[in-house]
OpenMM code with the backbone's topology and positions (N, CA, C; nanometers):
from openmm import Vec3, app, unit

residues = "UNK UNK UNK UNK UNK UNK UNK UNK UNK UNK UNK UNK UNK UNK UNK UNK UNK UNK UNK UNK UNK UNK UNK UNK UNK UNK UNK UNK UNK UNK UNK UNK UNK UNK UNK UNK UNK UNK UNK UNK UNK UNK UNK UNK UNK UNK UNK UNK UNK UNK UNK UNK UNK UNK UNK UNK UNK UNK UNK UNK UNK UNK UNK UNK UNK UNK UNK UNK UNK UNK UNK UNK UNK UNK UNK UNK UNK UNK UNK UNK UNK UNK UNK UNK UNK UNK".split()
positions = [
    Vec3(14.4586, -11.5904, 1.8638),
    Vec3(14.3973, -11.4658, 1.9046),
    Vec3(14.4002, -11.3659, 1.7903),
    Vec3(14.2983, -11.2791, 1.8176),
    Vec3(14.2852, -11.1396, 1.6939),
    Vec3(14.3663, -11.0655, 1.7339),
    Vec3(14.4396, -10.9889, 1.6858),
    Vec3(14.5520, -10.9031, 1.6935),
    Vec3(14.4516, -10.8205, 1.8035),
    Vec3(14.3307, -10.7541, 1.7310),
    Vec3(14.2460, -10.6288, 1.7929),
    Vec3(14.2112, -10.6769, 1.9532),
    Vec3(14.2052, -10.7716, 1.9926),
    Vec3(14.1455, -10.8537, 2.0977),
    Vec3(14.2483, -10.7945, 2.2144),
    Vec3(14.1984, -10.7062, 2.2846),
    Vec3(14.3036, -10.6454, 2.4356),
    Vec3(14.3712, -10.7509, 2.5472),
    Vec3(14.4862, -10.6991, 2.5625),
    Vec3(14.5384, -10.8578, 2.6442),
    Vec3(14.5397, -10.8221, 2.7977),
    Vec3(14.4515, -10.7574, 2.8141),
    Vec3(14.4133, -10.7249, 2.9811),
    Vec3(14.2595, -10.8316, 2.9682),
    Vec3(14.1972, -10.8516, 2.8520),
    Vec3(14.0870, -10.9994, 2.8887),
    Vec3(14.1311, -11.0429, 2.9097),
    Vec3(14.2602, -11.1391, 2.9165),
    Vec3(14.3152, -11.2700, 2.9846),
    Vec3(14.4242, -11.2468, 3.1071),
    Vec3(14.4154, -11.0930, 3.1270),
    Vec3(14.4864, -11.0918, 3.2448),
    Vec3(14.4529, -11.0927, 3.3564),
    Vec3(14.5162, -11.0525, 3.4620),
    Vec3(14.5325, -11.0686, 3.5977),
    Vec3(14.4854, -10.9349, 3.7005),
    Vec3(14.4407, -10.8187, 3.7175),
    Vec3(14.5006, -10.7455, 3.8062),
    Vec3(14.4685, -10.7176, 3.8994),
    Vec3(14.5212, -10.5924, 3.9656),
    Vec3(14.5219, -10.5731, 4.1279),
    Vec3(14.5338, -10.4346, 4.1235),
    Vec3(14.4599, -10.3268, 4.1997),
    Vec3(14.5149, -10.2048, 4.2581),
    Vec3(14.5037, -10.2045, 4.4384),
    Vec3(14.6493, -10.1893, 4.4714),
    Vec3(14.5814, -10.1505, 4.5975),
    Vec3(14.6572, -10.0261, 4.6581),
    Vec3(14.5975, -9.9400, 4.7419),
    Vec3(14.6257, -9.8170, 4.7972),
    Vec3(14.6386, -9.8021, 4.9032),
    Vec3(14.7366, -9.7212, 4.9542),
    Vec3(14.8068, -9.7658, 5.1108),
    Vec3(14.7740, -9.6072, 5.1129),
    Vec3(14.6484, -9.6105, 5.2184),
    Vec3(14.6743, -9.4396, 5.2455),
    Vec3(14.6719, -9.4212, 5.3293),
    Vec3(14.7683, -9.4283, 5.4347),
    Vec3(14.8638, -9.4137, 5.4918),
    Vec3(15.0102, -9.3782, 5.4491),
    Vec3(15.0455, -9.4056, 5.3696),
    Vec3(15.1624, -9.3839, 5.3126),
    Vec3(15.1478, -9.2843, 5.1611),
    Vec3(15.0135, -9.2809, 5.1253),
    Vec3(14.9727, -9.1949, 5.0210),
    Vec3(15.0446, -9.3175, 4.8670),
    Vec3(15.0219, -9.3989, 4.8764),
    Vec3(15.0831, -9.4846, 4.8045),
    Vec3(15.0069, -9.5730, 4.6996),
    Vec3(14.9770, -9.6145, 4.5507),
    Vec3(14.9519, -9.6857, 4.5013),
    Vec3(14.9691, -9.7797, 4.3995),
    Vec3(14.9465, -9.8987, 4.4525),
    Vec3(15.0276, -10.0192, 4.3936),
    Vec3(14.9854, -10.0746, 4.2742),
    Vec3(14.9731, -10.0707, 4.1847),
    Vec3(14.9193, -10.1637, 3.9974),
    Vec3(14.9965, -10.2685, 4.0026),
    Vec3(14.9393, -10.4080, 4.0233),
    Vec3(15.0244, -10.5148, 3.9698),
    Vec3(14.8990, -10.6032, 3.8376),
    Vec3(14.9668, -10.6389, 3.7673),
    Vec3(14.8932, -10.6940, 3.6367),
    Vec3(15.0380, -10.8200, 3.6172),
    Vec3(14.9281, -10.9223, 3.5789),
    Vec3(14.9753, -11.0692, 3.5268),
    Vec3(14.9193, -11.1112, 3.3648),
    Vec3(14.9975, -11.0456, 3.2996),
    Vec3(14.9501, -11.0890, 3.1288),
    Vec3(15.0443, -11.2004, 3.0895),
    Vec3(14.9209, -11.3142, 3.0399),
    Vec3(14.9887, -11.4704, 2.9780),
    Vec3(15.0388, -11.3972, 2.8360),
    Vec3(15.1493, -11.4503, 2.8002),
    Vec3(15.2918, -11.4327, 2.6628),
    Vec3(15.1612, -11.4562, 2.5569),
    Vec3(15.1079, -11.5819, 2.5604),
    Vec3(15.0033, -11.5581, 2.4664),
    Vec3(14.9278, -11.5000, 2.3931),
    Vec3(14.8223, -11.3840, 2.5426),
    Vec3(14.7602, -11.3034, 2.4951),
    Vec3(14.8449, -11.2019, 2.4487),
    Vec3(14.9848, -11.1856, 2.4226),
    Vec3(15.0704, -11.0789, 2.3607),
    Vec3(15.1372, -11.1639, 2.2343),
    Vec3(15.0669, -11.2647, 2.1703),
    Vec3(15.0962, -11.3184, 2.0550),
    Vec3(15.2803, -11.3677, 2.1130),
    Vec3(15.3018, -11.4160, 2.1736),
    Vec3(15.4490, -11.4229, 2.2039),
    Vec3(15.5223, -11.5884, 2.2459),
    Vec3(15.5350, -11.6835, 2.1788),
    Vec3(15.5821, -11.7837, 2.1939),
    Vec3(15.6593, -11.8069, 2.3482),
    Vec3(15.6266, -11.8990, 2.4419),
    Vec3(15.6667, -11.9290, 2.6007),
    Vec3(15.7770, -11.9954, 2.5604),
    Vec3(15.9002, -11.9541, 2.4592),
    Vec3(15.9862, -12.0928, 2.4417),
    Vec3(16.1236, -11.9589, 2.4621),
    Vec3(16.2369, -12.0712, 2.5567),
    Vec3(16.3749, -11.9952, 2.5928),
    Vec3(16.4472, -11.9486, 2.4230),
    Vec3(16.5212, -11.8061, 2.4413),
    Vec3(16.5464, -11.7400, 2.3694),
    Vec3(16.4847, -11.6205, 2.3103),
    Vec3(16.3315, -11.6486, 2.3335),
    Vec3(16.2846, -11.5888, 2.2327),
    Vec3(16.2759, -11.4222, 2.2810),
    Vec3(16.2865, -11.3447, 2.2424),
    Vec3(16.3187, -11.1819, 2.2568),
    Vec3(16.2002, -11.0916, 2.2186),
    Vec3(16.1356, -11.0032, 2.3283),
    Vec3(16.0648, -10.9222, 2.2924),
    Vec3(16.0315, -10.8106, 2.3492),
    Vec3(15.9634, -10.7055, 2.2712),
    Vec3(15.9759, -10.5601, 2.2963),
    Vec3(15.8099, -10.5369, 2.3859),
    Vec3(15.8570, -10.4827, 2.5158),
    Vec3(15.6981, -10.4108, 2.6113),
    Vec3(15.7289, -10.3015, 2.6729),
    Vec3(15.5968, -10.2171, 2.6735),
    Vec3(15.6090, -10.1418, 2.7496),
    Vec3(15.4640, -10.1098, 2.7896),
    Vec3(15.4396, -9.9958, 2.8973),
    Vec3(15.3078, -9.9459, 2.9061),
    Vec3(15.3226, -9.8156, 2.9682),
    Vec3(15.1897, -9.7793, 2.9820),
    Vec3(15.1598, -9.6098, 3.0264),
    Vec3(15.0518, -9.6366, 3.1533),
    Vec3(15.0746, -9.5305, 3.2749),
    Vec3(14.9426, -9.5457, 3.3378),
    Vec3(14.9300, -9.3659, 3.3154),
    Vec3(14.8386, -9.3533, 3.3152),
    Vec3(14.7700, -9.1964, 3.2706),
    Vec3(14.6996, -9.1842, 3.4252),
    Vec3(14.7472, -9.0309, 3.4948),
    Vec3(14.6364, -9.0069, 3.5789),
    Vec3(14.5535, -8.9182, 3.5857),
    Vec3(14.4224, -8.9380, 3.6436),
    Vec3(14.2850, -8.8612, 3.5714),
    Vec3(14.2345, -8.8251, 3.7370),
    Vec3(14.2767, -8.7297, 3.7732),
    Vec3(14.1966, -8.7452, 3.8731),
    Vec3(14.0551, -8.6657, 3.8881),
    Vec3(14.0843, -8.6057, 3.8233),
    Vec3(13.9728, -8.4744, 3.7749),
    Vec3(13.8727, -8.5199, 3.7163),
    Vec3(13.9070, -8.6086, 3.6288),
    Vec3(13.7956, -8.6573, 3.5354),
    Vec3(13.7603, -8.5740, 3.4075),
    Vec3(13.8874, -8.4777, 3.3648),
    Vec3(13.8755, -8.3830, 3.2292),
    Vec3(14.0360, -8.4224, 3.1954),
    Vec3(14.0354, -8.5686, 3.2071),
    Vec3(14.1857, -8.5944, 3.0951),
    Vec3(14.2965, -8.6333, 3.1980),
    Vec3(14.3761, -8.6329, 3.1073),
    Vec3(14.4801, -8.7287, 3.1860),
    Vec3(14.5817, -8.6128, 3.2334),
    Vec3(14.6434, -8.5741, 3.3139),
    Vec3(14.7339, -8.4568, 3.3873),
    Vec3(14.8826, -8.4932, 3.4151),
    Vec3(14.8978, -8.6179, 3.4013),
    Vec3(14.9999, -8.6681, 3.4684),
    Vec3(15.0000, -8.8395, 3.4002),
    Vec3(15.1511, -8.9172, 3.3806),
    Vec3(15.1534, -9.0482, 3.2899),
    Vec3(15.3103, -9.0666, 3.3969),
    Vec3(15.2753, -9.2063, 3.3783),
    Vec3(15.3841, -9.2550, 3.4058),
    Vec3(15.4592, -9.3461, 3.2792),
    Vec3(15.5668, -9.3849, 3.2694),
    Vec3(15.5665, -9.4558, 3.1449),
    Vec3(15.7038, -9.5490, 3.1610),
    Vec3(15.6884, -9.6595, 3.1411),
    Vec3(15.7882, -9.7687, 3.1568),
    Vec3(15.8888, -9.7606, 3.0886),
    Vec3(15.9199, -9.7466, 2.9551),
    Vec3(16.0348, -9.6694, 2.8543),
    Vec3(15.9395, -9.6031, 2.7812),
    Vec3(16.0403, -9.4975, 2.6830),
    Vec3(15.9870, -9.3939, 2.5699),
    Vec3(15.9024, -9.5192, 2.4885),
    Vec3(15.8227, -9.4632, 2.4041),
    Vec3(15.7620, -9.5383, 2.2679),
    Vec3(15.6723, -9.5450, 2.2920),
    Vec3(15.5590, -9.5072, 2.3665),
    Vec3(15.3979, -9.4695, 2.3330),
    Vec3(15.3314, -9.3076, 2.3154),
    Vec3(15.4334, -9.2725, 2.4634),
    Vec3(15.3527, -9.0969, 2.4347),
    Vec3(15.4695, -9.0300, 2.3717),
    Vec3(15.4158, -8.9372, 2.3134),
    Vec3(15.4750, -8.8242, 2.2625),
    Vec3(15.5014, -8.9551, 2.1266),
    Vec3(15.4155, -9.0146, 2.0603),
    Vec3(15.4378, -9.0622, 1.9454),
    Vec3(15.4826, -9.1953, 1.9435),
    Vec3(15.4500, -9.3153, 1.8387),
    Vec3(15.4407, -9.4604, 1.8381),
    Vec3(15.5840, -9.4950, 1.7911),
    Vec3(15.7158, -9.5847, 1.9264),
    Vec3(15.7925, -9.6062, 1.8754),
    Vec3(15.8554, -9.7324, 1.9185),
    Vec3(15.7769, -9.8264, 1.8607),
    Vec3(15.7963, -9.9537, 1.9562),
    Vec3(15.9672, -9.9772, 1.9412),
    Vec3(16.0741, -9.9627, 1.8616),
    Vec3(16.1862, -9.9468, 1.9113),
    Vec3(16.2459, -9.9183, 2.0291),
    Vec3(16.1777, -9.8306, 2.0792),
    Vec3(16.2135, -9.7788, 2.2370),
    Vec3(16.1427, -9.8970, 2.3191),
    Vec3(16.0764, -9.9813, 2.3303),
    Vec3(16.0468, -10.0302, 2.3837),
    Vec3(16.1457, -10.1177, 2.4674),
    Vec3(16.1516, -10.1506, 2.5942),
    Vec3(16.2659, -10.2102, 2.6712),
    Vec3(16.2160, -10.3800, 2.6099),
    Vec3(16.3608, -10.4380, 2.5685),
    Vec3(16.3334, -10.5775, 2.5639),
    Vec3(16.3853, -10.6666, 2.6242),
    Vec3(16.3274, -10.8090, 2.6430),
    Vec3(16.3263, -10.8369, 2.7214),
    Vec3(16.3575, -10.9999, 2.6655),
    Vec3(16.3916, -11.1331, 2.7153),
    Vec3(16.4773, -11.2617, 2.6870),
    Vec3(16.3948, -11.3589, 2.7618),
    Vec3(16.2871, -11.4481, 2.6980),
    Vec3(16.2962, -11.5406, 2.7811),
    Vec3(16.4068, -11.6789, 2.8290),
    Vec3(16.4248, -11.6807, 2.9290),
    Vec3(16.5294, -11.8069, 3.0010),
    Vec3(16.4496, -11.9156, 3.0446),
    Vec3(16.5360, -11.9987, 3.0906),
    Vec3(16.5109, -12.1344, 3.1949),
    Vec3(16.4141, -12.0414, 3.3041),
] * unit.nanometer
topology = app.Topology()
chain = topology.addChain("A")
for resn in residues:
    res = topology.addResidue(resn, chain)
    for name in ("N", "CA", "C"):
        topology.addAtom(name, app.Element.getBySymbol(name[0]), res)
């Protein structure tokens, strides 16, 4: 794969919204692959993501963010890592 090549093309996802409960769910399934990342035990690596919310449609007002290291500046260090096992 091209580095530039987004790894939501080979993914998975889902939104669904419970409104009733005022609630909404993001689940996404990205293959190790499309994140350049070897499927073999041991191997160690750094993810994270952002969801931005727009409800307005003049920008984003509100982010959620899985660990520090995207907003407020690029720090993939902060990124939570993570071990593949058995």
């Amino acid at each position: 794969r091209r580095s530039s090549d987004p790894a939501w093309r080979d993914s998975e996802y889902t939104v669904k919204r419970d409104d009733k409960d005022k609630k909404t769910f993001y689940e996404m399934r990205i293959p190790l692959e499309a994140l350049g990342i070897s499927p073999e035990k041991g191997t160690v690596f750094g993810f994270n993501f952002v969801i931005f919310n727009d409800d307005t449609g003049t920008g984003a007002n509100y982010y959620y963010q899985f660990a520090p290291g995207i907003t407020g500046g690029k720090n993939p260090e902060a990124f939570r890592k993570f071990a593949l096992t058995e």
